[in-house]
Residue frames as a rotation matrix with the C-alpha (Angstrom) as fourth column:
UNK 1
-0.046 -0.354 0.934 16.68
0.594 0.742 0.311 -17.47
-0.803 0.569 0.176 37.06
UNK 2
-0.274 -0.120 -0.954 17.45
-0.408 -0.884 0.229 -15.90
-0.871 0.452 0.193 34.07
UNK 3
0.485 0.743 0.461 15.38
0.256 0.384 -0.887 -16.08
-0.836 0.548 -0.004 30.80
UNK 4
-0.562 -0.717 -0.412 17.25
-0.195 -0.368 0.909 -16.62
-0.803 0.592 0.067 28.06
UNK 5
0.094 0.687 -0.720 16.22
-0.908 -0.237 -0.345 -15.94
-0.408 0.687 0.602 24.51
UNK 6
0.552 0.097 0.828 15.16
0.002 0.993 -0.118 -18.85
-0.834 0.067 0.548 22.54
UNK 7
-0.457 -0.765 0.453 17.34
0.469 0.225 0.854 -20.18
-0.755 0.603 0.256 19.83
UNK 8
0.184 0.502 -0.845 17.58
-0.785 -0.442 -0.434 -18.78
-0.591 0.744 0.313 16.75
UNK 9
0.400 0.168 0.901 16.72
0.094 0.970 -0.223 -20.91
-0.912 0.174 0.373 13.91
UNK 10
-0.549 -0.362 -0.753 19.40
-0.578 -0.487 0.655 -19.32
-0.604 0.795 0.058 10.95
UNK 11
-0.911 0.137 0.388 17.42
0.411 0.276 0.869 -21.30
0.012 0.951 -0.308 8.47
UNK 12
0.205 0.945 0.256 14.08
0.976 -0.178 -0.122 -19.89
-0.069 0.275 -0.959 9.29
UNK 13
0.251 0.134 -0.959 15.77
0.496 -0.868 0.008 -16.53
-0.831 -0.477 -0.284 9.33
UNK 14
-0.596 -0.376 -0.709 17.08
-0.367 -0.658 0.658 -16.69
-0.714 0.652 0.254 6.22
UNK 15
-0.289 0.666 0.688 13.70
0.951 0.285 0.124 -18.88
-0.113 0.690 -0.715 4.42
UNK 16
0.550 0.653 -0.521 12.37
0.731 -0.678 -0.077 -14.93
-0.404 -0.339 -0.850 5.91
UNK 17
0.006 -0.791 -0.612 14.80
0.321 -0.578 0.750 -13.09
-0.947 -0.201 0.250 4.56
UNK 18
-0.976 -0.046 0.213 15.10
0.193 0.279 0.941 -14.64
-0.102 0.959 -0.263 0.92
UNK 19
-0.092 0.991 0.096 11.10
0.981 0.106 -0.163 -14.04
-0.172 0.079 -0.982 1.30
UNK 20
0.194 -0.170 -0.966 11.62
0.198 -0.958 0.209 -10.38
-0.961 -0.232 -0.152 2.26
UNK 21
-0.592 -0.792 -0.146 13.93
-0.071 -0.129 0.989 -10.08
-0.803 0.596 0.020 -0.33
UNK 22
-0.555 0.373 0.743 11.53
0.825 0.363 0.434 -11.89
-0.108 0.854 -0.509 -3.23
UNK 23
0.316 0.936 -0.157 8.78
0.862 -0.353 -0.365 -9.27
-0.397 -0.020 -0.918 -2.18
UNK 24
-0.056 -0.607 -0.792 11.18
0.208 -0.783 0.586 -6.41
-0.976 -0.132 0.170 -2.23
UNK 25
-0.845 -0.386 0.369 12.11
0.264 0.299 0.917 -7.78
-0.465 0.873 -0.151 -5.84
UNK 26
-0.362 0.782 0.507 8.44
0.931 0.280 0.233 -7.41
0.040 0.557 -0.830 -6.86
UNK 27
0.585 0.533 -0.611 7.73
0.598 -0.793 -0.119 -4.75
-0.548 -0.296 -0.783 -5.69
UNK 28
-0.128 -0.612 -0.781 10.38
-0.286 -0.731 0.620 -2.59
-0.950 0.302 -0.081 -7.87
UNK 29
-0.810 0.218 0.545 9.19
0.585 0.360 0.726 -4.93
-0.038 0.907 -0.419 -11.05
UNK 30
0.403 0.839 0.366 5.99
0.911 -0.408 -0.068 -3.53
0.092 0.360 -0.928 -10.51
UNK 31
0.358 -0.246 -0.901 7.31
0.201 -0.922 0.331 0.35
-0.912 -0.299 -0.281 -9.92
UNK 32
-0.877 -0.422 -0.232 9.67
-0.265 0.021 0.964 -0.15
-0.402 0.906 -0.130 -12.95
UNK 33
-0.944 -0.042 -0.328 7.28
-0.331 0.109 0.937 -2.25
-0.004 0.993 -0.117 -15.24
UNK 34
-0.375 0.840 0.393 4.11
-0.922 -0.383 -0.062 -2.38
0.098 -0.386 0.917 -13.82
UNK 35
-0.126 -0.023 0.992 2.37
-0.512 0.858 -0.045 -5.49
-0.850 -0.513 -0.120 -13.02
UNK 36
0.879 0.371 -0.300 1.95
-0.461 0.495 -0.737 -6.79
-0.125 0.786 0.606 -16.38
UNK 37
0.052 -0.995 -0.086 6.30
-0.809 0.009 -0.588 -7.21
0.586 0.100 -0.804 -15.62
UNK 38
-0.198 -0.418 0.887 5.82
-0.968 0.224 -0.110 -9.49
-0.153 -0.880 -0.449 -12.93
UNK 39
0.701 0.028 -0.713 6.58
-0.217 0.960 -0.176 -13.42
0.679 0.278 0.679 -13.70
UNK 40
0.856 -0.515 -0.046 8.67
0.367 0.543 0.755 -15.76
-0.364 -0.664 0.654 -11.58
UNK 41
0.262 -0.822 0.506 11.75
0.939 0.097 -0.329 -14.93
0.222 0.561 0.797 -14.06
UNK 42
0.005 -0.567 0.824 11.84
0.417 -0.748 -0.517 -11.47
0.909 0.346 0.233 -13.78
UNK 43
0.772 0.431 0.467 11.16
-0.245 -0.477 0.844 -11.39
0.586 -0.766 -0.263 -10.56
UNK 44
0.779 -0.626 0.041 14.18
0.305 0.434 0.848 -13.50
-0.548 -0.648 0.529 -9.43
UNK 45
0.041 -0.817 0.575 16.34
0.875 -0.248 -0.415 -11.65
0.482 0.520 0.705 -11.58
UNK 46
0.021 -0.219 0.975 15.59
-0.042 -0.975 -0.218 -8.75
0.999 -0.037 -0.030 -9.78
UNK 47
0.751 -0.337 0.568 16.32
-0.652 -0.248 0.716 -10.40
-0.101 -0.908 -0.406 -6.59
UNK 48
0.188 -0.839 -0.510 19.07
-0.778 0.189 -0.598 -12.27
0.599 0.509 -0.618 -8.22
UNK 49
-0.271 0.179 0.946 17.81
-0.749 0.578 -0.324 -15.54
-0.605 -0.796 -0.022 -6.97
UNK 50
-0.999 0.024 0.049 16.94
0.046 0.844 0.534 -18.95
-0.028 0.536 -0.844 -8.88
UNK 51
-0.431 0.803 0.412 13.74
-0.828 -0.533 0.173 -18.37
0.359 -0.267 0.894 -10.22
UNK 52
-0.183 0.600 -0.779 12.94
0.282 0.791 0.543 -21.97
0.942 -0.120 -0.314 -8.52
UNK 53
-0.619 0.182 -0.764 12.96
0.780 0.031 -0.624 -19.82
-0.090 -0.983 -0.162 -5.23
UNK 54
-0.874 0.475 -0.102 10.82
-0.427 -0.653 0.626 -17.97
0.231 0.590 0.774 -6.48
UNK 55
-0.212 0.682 -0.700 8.53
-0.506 0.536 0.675 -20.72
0.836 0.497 0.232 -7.03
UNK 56
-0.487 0.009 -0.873 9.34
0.776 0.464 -0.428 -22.53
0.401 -0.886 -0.233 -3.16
UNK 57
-0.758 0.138 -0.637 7.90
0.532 -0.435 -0.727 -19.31
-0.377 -0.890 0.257 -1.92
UNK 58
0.040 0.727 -0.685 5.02
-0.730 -0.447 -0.517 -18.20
-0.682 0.521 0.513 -4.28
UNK 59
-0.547 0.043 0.836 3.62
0.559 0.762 0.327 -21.22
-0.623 0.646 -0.441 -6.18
UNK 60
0.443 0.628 0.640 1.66
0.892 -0.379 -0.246 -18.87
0.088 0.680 -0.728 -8.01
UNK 61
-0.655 -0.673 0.344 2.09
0.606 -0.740 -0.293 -15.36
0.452 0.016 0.892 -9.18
UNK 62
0.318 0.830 0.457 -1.25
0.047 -0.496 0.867 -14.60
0.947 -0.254 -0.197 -7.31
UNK 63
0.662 -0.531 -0.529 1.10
0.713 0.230 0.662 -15.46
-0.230 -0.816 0.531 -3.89
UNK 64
-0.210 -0.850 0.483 3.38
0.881 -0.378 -0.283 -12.82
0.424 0.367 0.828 -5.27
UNK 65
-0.533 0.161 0.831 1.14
0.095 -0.964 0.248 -10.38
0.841 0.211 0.498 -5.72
UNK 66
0.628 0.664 0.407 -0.93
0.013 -0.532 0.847 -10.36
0.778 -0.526 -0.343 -3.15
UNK 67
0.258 -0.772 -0.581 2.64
0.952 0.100 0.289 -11.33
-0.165 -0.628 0.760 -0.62
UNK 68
-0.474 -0.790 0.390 3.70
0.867 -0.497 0.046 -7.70
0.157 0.360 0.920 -2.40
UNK 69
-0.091 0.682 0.726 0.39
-0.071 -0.731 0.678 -5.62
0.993 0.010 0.115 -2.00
UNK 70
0.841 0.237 -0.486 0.23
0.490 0.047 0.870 -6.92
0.229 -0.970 -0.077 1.92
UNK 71
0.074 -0.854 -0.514 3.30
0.990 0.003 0.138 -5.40
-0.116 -0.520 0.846 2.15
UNK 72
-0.787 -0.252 0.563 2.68
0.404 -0.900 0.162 -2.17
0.466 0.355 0.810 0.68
UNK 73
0.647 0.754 0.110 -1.31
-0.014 -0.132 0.991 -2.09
0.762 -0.643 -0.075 2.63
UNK 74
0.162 -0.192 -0.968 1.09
0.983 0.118 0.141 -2.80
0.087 -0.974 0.208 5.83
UNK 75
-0.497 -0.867 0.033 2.95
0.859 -0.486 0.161 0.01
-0.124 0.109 0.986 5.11
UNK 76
-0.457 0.381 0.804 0.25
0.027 -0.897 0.441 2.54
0.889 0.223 0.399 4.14
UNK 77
0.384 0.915 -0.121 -1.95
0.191 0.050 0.980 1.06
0.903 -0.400 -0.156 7.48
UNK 78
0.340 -0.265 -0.902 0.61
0.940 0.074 0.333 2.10
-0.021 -0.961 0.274 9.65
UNK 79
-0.771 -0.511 0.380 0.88
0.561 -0.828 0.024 5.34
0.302 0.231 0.925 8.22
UNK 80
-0.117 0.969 0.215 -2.77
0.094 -0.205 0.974 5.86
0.989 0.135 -0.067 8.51
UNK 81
0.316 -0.142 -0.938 -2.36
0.514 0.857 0.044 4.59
0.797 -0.496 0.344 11.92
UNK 82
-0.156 -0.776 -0.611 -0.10
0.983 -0.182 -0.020 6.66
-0.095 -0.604 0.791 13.16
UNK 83
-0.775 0.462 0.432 -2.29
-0.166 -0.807 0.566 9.88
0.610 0.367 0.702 11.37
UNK 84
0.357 0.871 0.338 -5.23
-0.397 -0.186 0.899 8.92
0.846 -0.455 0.279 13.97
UNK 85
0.396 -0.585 -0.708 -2.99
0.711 0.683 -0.168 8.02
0.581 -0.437 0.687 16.39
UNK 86
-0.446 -0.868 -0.218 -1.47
0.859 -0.346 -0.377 11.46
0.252 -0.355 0.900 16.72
UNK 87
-0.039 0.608 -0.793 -4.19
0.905 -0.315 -0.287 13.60
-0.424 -0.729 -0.538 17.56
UNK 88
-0.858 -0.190 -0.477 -3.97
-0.062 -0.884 0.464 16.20
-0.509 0.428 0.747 15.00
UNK 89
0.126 0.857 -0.501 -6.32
-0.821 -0.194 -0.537 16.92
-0.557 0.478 0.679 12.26
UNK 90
-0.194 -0.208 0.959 -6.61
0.224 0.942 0.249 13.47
-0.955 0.263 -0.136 10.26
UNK 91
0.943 0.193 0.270 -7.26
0.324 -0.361 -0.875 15.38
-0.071 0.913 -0.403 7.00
UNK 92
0.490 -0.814 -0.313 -4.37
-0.836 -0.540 0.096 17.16
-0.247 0.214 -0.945 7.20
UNK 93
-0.018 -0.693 0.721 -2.58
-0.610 0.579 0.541 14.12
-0.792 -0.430 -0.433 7.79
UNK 94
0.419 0.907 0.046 -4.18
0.050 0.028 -0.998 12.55
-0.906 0.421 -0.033 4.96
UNK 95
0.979 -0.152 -0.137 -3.63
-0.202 -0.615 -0.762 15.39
0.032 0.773 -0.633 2.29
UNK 96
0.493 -0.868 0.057 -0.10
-0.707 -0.361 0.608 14.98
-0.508 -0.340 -0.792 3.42
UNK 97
-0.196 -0.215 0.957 -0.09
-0.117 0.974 0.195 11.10
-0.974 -0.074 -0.216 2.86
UNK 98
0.654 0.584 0.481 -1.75
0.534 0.092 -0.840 11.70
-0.535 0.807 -0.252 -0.49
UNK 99
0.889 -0.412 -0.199 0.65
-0.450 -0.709 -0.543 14.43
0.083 0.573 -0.815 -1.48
UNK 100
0.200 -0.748 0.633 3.62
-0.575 0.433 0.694 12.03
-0.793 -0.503 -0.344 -0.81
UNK 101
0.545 0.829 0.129 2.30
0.021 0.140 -0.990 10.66
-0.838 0.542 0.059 -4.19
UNK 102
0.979 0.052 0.196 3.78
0.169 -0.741 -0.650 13.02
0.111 0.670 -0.734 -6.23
UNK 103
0.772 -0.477 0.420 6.91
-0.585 -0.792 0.175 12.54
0.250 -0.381 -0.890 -4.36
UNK 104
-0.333 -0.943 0.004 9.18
-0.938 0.330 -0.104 10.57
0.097 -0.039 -0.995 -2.89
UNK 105
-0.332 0.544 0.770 6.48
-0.241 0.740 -0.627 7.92
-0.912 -0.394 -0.115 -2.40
UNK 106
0.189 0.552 -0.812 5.60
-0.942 -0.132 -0.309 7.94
-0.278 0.823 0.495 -5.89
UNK 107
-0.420 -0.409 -0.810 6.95
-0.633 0.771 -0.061 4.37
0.650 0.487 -0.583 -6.95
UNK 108
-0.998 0.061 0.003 5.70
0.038 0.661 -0.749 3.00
-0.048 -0.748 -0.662 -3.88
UNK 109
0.241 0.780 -0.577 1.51
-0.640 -0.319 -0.699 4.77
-0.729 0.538 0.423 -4.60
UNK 110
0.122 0.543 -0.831 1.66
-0.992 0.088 -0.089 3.77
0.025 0.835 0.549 -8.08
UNK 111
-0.751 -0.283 -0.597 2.84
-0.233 0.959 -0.161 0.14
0.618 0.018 -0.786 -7.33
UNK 112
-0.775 0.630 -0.041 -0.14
0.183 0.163 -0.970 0.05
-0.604 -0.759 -0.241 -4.65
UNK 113
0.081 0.654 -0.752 -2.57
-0.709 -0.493 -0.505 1.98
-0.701 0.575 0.423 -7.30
UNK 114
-0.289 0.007 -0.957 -1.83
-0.956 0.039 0.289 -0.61
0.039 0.999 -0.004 -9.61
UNK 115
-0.983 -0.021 -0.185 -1.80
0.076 0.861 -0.502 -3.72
0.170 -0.507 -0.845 -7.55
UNK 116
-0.682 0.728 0.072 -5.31
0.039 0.135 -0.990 -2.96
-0.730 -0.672 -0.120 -6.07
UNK 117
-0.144 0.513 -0.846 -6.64
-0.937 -0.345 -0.049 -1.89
-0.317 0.786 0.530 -9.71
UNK 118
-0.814 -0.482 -0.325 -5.57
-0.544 0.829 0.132 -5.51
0.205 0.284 -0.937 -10.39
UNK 119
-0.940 0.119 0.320 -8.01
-0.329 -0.064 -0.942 -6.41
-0.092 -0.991 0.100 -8.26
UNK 120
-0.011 0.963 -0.268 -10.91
-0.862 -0.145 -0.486 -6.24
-0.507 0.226 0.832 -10.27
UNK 121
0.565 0.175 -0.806 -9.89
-0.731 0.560 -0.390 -8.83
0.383 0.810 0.444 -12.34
UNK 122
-0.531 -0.327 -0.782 -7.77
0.330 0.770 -0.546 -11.25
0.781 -0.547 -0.301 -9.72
UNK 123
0.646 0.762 -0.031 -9.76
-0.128 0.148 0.981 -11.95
0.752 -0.630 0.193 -6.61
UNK 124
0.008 -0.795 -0.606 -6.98
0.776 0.388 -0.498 -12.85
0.631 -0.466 0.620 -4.62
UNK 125
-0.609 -0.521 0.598 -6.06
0.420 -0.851 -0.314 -9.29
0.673 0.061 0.737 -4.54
UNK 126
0.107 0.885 0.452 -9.23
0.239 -0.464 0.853 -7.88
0.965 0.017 -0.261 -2.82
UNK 127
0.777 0.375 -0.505 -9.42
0.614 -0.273 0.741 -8.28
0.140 -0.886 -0.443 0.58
UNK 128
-0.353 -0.861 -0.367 -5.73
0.884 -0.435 0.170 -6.47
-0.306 -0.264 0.915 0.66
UNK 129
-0.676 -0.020 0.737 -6.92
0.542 -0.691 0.479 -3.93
0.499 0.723 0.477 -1.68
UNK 130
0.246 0.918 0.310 -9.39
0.639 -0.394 0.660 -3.07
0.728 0.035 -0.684 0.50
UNK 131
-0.044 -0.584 -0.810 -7.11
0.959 0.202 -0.198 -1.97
0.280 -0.786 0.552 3.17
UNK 132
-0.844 -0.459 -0.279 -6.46
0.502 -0.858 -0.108 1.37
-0.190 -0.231 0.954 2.46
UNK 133
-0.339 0.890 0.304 -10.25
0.195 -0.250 0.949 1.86
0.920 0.381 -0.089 1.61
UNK 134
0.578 0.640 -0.507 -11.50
0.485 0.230 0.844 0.83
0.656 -0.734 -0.177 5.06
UNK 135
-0.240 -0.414 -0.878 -8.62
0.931 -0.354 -0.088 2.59
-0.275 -0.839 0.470 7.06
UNK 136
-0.833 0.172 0.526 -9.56
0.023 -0.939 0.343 5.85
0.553 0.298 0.778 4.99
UNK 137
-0.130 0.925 0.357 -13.34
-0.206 -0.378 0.903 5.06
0.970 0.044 0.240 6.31
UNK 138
0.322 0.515 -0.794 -12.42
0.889 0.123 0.440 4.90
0.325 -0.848 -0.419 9.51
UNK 139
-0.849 -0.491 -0.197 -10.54
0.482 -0.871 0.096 8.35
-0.218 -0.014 0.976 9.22
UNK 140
-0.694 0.642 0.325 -13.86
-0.021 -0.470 0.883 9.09
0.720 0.606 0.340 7.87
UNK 141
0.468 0.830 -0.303 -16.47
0.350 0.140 0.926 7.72
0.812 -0.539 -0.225 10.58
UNK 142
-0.124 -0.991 -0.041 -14.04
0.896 -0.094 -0.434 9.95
0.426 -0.090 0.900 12.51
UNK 143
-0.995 -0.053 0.090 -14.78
0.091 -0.864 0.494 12.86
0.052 0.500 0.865 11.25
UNK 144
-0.782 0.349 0.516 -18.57
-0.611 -0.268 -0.745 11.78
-0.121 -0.898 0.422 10.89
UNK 145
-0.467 0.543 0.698 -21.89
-0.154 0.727 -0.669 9.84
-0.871 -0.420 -0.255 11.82
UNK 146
0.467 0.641 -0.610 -23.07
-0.698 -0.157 -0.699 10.16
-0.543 0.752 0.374 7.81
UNK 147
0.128 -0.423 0.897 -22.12
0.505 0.806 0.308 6.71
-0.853 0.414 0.317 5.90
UNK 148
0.723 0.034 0.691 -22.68
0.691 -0.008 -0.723 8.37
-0.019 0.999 -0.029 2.66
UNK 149
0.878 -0.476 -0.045 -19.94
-0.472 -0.878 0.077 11.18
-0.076 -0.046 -0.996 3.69
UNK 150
0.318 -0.565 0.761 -17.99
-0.282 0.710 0.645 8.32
-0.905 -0.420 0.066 5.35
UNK 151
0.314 -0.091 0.945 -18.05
0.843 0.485 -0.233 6.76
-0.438 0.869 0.229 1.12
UNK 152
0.962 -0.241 0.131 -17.30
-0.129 -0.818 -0.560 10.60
0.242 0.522 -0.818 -0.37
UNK 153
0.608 -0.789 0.084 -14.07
-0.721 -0.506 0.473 10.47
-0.331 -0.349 -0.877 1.59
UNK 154
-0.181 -0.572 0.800 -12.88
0.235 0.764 0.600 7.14
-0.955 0.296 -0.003 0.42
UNK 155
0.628 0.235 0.742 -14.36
0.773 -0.072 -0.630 7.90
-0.094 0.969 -0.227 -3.20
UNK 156
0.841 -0.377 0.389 -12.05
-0.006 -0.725 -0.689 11.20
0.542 0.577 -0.611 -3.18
UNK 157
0.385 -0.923 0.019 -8.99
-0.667 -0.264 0.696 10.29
-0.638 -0.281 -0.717 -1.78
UNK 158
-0.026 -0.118 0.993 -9.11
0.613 0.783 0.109 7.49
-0.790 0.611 0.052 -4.33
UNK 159
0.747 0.473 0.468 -9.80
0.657 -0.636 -0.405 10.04
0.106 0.610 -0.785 -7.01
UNK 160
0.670 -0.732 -0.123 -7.01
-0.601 -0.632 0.489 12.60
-0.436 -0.254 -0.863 -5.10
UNK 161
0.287 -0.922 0.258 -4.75
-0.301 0.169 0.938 9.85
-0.909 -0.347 -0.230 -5.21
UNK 162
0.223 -0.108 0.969 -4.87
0.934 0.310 -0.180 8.83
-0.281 0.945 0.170 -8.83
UNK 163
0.946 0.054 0.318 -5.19
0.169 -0.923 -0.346 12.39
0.275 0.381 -0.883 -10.06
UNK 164
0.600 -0.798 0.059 -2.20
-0.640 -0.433 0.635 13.36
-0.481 -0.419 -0.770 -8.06
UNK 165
0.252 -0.530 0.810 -0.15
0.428 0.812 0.398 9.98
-0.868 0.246 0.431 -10.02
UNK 166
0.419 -0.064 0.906 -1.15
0.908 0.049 -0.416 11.16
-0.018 0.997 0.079 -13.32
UNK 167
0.979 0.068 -0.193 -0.16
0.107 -0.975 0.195 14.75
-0.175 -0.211 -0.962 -12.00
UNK 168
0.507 -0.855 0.108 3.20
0.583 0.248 -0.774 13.95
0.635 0.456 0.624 -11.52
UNK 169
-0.620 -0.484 0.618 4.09
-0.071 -0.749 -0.659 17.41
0.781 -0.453 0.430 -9.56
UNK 170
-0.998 -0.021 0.057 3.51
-0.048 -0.292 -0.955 18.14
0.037 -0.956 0.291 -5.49
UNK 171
0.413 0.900 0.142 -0.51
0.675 -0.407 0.616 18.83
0.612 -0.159 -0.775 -4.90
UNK 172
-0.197 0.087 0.976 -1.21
-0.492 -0.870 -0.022 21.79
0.848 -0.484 0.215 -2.02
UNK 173
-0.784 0.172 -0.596 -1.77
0.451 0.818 -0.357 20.05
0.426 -0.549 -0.719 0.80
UNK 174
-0.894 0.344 -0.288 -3.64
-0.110 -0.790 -0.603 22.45
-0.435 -0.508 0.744 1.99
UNK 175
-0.123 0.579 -0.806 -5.89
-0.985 0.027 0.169 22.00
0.120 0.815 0.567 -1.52
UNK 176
-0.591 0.241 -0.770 -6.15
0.075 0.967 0.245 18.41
0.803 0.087 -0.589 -0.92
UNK 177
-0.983 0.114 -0.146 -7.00
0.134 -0.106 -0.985 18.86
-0.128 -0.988 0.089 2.44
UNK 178
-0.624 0.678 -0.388 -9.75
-0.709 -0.700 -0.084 21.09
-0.329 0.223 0.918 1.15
UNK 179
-0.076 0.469 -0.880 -11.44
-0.533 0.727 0.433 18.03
0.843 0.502 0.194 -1.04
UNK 180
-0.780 0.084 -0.619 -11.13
0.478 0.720 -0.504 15.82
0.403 -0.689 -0.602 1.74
UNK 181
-0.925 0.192 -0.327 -13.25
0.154 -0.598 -0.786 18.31
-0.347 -0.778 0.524 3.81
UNK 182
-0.659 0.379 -0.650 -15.19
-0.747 -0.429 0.508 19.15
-0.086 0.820 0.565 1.16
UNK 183
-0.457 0.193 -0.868 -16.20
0.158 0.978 0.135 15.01
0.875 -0.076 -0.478 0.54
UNK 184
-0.633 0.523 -0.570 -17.80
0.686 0.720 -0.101 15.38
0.358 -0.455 -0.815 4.04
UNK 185
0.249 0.935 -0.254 -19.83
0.956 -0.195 0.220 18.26
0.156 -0.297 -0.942 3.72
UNK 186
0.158 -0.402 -0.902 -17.46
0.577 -0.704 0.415 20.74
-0.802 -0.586 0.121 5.38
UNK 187
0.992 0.050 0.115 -16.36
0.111 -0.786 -0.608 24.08
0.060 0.616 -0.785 3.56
């Protein structure tokens, strides 16, 4: 007997879409005008939607933001992912991710770097924000059996990765790398 796929449901594909879409929309407010930009209004202008859908899918702008920072933590935790996944050096990999920054990732970093700063002052935000903390420390408990190293590496790729924002230009990877190493002890 053959197993056919269940139905699709075109309205739940496009409630998911128009969701997609809203996050998308935030996420370039905050790139463009940081999060102090993001309100229902300007957010559905920039997916050029009614800002009452907006509102059907984020009754709050804490649902935005954190709907916009899970999306950007997915995105960094499958990079990470896929850096201890591949059996290379995970520093390297890293420095790389970090030097991406400075680059073509930049809008995407500083919209994460700002979202998680948020953080301190909206709860919501946290547990996401911690994402990219706790996948660094397991790149770290990795590497090794010393918690307080394990907290150097997350303290200086945080540190790398700001520094590199305000930098503006490429890092070394090689020089990042180095700090990373460095953070647990290593020469």
């Amino acid at each position: 007997m053959d197993q056919a796929s269940p139905p699709v449901d075109g309205r739940r594909a496009r409630g998911q879409r128009r969701r997609a879409e809203i996050i998308a929309a935030t996420l370039r407010v905050v790139e463009r005008d940081g999060a102090a930009g993001v309100t229902h209004r300007t957010v559905a202008r920039e997916a050029d939607v009614p800002t009452s859908l907006s509102v059907y899918y984020f009754a709050t702008l804490d649902d935005l933001l954190v709907a916009a920072l899970t999306t950007v933590a997915d995105e960094y935790e499958r990079k990470l992912r896929a850096i201890l996944d591949a059996g290379g050096d995970p520093l390297t990999g890293l420095a790389e991710l970090l030097a991406e920054s400075a680059g073509e990732g930049r809008g995407r970093a500083l919209a994460e770097r700002e979202l998680s700063t948020l953080a301190a002052r909206r709860p919501a935000l946290r547990p996401v924000a911690r994402r990219w903390r706790d996948m660094v420390a397991e790149i770290g408990r990795g590497q090794t059996g010393d918690p307080l190293a394990v907290e150097a590496l997350v303290a200086a790729s945080d540190g790398l990765c700001a520094a590199i924002l305000m930098g503006g230009e490429r890092p070394d990877v090689e020089r990042v790398r180095g700090v990373l190493a460095r953070s647990l002890g290593r020469a």
